[in-house]
Each structure stands twice: as structure tokens, then as C-alpha cells.
C-alpha positions as CSV (number, residue, x, y, z in Angstrom):
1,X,161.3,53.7,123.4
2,X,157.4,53.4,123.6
3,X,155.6,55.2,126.7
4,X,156.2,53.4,130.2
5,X,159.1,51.5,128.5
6,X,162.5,52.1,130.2
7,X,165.4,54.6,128.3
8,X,168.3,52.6,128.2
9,X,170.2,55.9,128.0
10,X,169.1,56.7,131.9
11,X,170.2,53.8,133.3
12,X,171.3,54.2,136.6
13,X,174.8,53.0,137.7
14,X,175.5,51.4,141.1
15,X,179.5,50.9,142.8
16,X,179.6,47.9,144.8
17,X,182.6,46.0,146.9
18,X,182.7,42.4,147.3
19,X,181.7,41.5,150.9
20,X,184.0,39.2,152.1
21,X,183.3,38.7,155.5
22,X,179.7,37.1,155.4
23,X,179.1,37.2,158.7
24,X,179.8,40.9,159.1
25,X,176.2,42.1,160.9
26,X,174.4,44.4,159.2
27,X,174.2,46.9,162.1
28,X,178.1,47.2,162.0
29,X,177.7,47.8,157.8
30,X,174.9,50.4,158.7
31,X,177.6,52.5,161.5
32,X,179.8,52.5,157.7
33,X,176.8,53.7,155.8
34,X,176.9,50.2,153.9
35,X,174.0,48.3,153.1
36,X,174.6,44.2,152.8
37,X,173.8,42.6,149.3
38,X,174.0,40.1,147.3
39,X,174.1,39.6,142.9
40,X,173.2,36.6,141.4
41,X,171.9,35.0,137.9
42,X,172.8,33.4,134.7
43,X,174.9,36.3,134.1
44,X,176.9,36.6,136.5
45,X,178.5,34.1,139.2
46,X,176.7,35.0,142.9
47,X,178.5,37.1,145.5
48,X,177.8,39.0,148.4
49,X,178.2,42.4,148.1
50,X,177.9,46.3,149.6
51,X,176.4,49.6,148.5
52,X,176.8,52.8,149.9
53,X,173.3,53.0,151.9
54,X,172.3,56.4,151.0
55,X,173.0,56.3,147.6
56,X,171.4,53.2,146.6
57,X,168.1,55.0,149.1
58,X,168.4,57.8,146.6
59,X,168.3,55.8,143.3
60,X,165.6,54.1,144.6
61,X,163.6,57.4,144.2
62,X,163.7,57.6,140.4
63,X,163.3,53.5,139.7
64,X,161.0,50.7,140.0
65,X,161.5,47.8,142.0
66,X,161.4,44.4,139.7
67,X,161.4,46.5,136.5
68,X,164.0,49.0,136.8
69,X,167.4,48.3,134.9
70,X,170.5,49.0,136.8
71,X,174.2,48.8,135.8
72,X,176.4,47.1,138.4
73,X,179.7,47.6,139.3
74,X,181.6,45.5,141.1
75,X,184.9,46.4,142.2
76,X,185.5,48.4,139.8
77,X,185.1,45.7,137.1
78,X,182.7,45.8,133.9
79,X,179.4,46.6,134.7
80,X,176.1,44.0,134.7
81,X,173.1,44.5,133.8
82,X,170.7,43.8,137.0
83,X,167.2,44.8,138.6
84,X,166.3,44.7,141.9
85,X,164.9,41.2,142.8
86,X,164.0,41.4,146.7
87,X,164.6,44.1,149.2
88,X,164.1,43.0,153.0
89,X,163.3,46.2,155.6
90,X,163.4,46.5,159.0
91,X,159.9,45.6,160.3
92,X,160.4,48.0,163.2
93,X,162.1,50.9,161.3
94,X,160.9,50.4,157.9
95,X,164.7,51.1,156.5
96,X,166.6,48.9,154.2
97,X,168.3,45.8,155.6
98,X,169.4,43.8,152.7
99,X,168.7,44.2,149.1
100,X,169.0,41.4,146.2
101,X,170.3,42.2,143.0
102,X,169.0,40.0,139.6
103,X,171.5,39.5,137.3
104,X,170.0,39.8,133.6
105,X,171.0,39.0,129.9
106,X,169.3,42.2,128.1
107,X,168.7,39.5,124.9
108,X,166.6,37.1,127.3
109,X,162.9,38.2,128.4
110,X,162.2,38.2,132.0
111,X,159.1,37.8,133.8
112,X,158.6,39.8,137.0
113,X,156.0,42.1,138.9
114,X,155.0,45.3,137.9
115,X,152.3,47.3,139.2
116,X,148.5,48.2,137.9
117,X,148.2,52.2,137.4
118,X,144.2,53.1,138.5
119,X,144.1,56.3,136.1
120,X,140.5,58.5,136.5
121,X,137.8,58.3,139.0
122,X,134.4,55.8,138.7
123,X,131.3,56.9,137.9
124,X,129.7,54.4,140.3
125,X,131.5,56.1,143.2
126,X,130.3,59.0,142.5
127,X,126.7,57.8,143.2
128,X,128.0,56.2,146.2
129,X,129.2,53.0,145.0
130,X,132.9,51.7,146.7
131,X,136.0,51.2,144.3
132,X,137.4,47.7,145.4
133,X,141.1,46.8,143.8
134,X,141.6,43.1,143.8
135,X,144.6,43.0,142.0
136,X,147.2,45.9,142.7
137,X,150.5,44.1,140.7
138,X,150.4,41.6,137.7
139,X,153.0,39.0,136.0
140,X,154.7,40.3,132.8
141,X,156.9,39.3,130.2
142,X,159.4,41.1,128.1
143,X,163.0,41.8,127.0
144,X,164.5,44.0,130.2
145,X,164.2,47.2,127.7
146,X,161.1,46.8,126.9
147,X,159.4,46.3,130.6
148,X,157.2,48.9,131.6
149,X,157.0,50.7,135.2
150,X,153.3,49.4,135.5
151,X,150.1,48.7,134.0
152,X,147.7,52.0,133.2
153,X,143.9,50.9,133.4
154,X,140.9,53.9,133.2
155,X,138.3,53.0,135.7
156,X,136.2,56.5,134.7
157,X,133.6,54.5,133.0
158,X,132.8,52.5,135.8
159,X,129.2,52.1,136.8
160,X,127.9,50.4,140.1
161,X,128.1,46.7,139.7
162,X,130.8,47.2,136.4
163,X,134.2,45.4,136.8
164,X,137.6,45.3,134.8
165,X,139.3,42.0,134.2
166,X,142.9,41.7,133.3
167,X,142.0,41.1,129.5
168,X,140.9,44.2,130.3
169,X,144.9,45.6,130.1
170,X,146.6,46.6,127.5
171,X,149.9,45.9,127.8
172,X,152.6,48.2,126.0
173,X,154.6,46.6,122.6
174,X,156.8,43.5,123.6
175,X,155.0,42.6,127.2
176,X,153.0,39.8,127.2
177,X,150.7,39.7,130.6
178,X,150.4,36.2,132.5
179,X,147.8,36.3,134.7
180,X,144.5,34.8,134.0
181,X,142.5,36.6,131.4
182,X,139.0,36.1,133.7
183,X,141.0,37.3,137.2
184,X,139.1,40.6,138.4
185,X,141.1,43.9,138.3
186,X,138.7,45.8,139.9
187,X,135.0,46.0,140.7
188,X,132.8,48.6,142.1
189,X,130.2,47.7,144.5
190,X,126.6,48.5,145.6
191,X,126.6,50.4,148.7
192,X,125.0,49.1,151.9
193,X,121.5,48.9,151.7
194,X,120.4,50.5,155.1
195,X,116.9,51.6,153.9
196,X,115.9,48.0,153.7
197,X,117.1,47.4,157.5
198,X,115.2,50.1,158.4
199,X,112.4,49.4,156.9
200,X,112.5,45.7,158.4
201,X,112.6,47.6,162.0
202,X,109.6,49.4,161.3
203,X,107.4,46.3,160.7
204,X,108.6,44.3,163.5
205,X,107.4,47.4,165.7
206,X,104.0,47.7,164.5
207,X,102.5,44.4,165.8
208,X,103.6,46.0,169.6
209,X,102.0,48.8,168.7
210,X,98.4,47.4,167.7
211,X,99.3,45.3,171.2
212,X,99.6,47.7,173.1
213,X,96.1,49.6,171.4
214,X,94.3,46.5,172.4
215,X,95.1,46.5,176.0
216,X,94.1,50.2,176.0
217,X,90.6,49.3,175.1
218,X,90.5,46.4,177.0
């Protein structure tokens, strides 16, 4: 496979159970070390499911969310092909609550997220311009094998008042990017011109001055 693309040889395998009772709370799943999910897609009828908490936590280390190719067992049954569509986390905690698994046919493209890779460091910042990212994640296109972990994009040329544009991105063999060719990437700007407002405060304070010398001589 090309750079970025994913080994189909690495894919990582998750054991799930059908979750039968629906309205099992996730807090009593959690006390079993279970974590509520659910499958669904063209290839595969939907049903709500559970995955050993800590293991899924640990996968989750070596993959990328919306791009990642997992192989899904159910029950013990044939494995499916699936990436991770939506995860939900506790807003207090931060921890896993629920996760969504995307059911996939590996002949079909799919279009998902991935993120853009900054690589290098401006030039413009360097002279104290600021580095502003307007678009961290774009919309891509591919056969599941052939979807890549994220966009790579060098900002080291990048002078004060340059930008990148995503026709700017090269996307990897296979990927076609849908986002608008004109949309800004990133941009980096002029720093705050404080010489100018002090400058202003200067000549606002001179006509007090030559005041004040006239009532002197006065």
C-alpha cells in the first residue's frame, strides 16, 4: 500500500455480543467493563451491541477515527468489515459512553473525515507573523483500503500574508478531496500593528503640550 494508506494485513479485530436488553444503562455496562454500541450499514443488518471497554480504549490508540478499518465480530460469527462512525464521551469525564460502528463493503468507496497534517514551521512566524488553521479536517473519497489517516500539507514556505487552499493538497492515489478547491487551509497573518497606535498617542499629546507652553508665557 502507498504511504498514509491503511495495511489491510494490520487490521485490527474487535469481539462483540449482541445487546439484548436496550435499555440496560450504560453505568451498569461500565461496573462489567462493557461499553454500549451499536453496527449498522448496507452490509450488515443494525444491532446493538457491547465491547469489552478497555480493549476497544486500547485499539483506539493505534487507529483513526472515520478512516480506520476494523474487523467485527459478532457473537462469534464471520467478521465485517466496519470503521468507527461516531463516538459520544462523557462531557464531565471525557471517557467513552457509546461508540457507533459503520458497516462497510471494501468494493464501495466511502466518503468520511480525515484530518489535515500541518508538517514544518512558517517562515512568516518566524518574523512574528501568527499561523491561523481554518480548516483542521477535510471530506474524502476512496475505496476503505485506500483511505488515508490524514492529509500532509508543508506550511515551511509560508511568508506573512501567504495562505494554502485545499487545491493546495495533494491527496494520496485513489482519494478524491470534496471540499471546495478556493476554501482556505491556512493563512498566516500580519502581527498587530502597535507602532501605529503609539504613534497616534503621540500626536494627540502634542497640541496639550504647546497649550500648556502658551499659558506659561501668558
Amino acid at each position: 500500500t502507498s504511504e498514509g494508506t491503511h495495511d489491510m494485513t494490520d487490521t485490527i479485530e474487535i469481539a462483540a455480543e449482541q445487546r439484548t436488553l436496550i435499555g440496560k444503562s450504560s453505568k451498569m455496562l461500565a461496573a462489567q467493563g462493557k461499553l454500549p454500541a451499536v453496527v449498522y450499514g448496507t452490509a450488515i443488518e443494525s444491532m446493538a451491541l457491547t465491547v469489552d471497554k478497555h480493549a476497544f480504549e486500547q485499539m483506539l490508540v493505534h487507529a483513526a477515527i472515520g478512516s480506520t478499518i476494523f474487523k467485527l465480530t459478532v457473537d462469534g460469527a464471520k467478521p465485517v468489515d466496519v470503521m468507527v462512525k461516531d463516538m459520544r464521551h462523557d462531557p464531565l469525564k471525557g471517557t467513552i459512553e457509546h461508540v457507533d460502528f459503520w458497516a462497510i463493503n471494501m468494493k464501495e468507496t466511502v466518503t468520511t473525515s480525515v484530518p489535515v497534517n500541518f508538517l514544518g514551521s512558517a517562515e512568516g512566524e518566524k518574523t512574528g507573523g501568527i499561523m491561523v488553521h481554518e480548516l483542521r479536517e477535510v471530506s474524502v473519497e476512496a475505496l476503505p483500503s485506500q483511505l488515508p489517516d490524514g492529509i500532509d500539507i508543508d506550511v515551511s514556505a509560508l511568508e506573512v500574508g501567504d495562505s494554502l487552499h485545499v487545491s493546495d493538497l495533494v491527496a494520496p492515489a485513489g482519494v478524491i478531496i470534496h471540499d471546495d478547491p478556493d476554501t482556505i487551509v491556512c493563512a498566516v497573518m500580519a502581527p498587530a500593528k502597535e507602532e501605529e497606535e503609539t504613534v497616534g498617542e503621540v500626536e494627540i499629546a502634542e497640541p496639550e503640550l504647546i497649550g500648556q507652553s502658551t499659558e506659561e508665557e501668558a
